[in-house]
N, C-alpha and C positions, 0 to 999 in steps of 0.2 A: 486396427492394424497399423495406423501410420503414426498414431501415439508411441507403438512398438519401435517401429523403424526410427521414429525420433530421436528415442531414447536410445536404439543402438547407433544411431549415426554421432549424438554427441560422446558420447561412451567412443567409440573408435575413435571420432575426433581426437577424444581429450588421449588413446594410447600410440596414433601418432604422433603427437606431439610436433617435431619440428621438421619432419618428414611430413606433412600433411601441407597442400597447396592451397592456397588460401582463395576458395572459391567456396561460394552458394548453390551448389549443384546437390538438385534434390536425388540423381541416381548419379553416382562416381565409381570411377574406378579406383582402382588400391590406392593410390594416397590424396585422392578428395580431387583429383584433377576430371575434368570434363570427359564422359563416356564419347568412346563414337557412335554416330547416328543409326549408324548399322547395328550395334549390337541388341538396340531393344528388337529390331527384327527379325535376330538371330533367335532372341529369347522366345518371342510370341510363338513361332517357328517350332523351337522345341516345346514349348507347350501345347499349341493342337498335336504334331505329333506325337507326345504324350497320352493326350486325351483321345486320340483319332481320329482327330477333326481336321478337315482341309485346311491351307495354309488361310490366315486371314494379315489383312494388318492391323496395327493400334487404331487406326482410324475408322474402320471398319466393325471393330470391336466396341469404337466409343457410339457410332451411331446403331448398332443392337443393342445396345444398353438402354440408350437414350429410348428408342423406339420401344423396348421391352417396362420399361417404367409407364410409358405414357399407355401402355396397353394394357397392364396392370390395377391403371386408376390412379397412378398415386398425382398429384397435384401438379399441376403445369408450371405452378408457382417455383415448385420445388423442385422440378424436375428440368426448368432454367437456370437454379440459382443452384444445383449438383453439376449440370452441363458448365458452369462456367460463364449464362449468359446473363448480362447485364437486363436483359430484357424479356419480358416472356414471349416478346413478338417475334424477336432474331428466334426462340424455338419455333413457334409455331408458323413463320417464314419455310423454314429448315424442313419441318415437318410435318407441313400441310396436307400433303399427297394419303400420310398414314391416317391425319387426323381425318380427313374426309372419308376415308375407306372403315373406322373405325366409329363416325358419326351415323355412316350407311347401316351399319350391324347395329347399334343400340336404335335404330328406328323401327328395323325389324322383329326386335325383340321387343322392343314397348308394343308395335302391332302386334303381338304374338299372345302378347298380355290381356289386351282385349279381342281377339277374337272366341 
């Protein structure tokens, strides 16, 4: 998806032309200039209510993601270095609380295993 947006954002770039404000902003508004800060909250916003879901924020959004990976199984490796973090320890810092509650259940299932 963000191949997509890529190539639509240089694609607009290129039919702006000289109307187009010459900034690196990866979410713009109509002519490449800096969004407000409010508007992604605006967006998040109509989307649970779209979906039905209570309101959340991006932040919120990014640590269920994060938490939902790591519950998953998929690699801590990878699932610091999708998060953004330089380290696997800043996640499992961050995410300690889950990973212990999530350490609890696969002990109970390996005893589960041999009984």
């Amino acid at each position: 998806m963000l191949a997509e947006y890529k190539a639509w954002y240089d694609q607009y770039r290129r039919d702006m032309g000289d109307q187009w404000k010459e900034t690196d902003w990866l979410f713009i508004a109509e002519c490449g200039a800096q969004i407000y800060p409010g508007t992604v909250y605006t967006w998040v916003h109509k989307v649970c209510d779209a979906a039905g879901l209570p309101h959340r924020t991006v932040h919120s959004l990014r640590h269920t993601n994060i938490t939902m990976q790591i519950a998953a199984g998929v690699p801590l490796v990878t699932v610091a270095g999708r998060a953004g973090h330089a380290r696997t320890s800043t996640t499992t810092d961050i995410y300690s609380h889950f990973l212990k509650s999530s350490d609890k259940t696969a002990a109970e299932k390996l005893e589960q295993m041999f009984e």
